[in-house]
C-alpha positions in Angstrom: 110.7 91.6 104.2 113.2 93.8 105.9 116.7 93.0 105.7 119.0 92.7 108.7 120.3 96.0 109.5 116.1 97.2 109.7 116.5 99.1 106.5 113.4 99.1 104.3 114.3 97.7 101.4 112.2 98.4 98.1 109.7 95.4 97.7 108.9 96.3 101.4 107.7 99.8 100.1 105.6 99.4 96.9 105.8 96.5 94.8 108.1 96.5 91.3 105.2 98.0 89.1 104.7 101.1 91.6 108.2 102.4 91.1 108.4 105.0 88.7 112.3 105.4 87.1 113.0 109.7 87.2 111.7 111.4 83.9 115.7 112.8 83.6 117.1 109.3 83.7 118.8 107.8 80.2 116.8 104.4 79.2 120.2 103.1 78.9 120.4 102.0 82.9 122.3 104.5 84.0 122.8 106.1 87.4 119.3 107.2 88.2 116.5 107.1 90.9 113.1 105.4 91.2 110.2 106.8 93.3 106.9 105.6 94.6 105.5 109.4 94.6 103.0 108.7 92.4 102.0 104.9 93.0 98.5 104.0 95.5 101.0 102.9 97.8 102.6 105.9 98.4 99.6 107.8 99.1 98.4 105.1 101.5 101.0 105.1 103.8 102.2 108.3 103.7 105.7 107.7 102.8 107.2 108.1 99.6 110.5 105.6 98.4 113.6 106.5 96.8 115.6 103.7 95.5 118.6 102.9 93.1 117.6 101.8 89.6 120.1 99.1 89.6 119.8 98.0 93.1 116.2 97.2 92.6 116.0 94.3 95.5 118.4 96.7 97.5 117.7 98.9 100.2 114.9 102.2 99.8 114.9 105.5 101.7 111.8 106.6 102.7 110.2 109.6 103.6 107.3 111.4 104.5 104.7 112.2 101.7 104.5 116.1 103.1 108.6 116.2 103.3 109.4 114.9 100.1 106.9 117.2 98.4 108.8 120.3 100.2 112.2 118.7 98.9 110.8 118.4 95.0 109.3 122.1 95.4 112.7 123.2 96.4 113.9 122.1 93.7 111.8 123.4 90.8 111.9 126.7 92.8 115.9 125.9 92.1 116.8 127.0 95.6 119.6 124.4 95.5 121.2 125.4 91.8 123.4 127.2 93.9 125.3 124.2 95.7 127.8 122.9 94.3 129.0 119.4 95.3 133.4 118.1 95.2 133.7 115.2 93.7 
């Protein structure tokens, strides 16, 4: 189900025991991102979904299987350990 503003939101993406909670996240719940990377439904429609851990029903970004692959190369290469973000 797609919510009003067309947004995918997460159960639209994989369902709840496809999403896989990021190997650097605390198990204490807190600020850290789910992925469908490596779930059948990722690989079977291309895209790959990015999510808040505590907006689980909330809305997903999706992307491309080949793009997000290039973005999680980028970073092991650690081409972006150079930015720094202002908070």
């Amino acid at each position: 189900m797609t919510n009003p503003k067309h947004y995918p939101v997460s159960t639209d993406l994989a369902p709840a025991e496809q999403w896989n909670k990021s190997s650097y996240s605390s198990q204490d719940n807190g600020n850290c991102i789910e992925t469908t990377a490596r779930s059948a439904a990722a690989s079977r429609s291309g895209l790959v979904g990015v999510r808040d851990s505590k907006l689980k029903d909330g809305p997903a970004l999706a992307f491309p299987a080949p793009a997000f692959s290039a973005f999680i190369d980028t970073v092991r290469r650690g081409a972006l350990d150079s930015v720094v973000v202002d908070n």
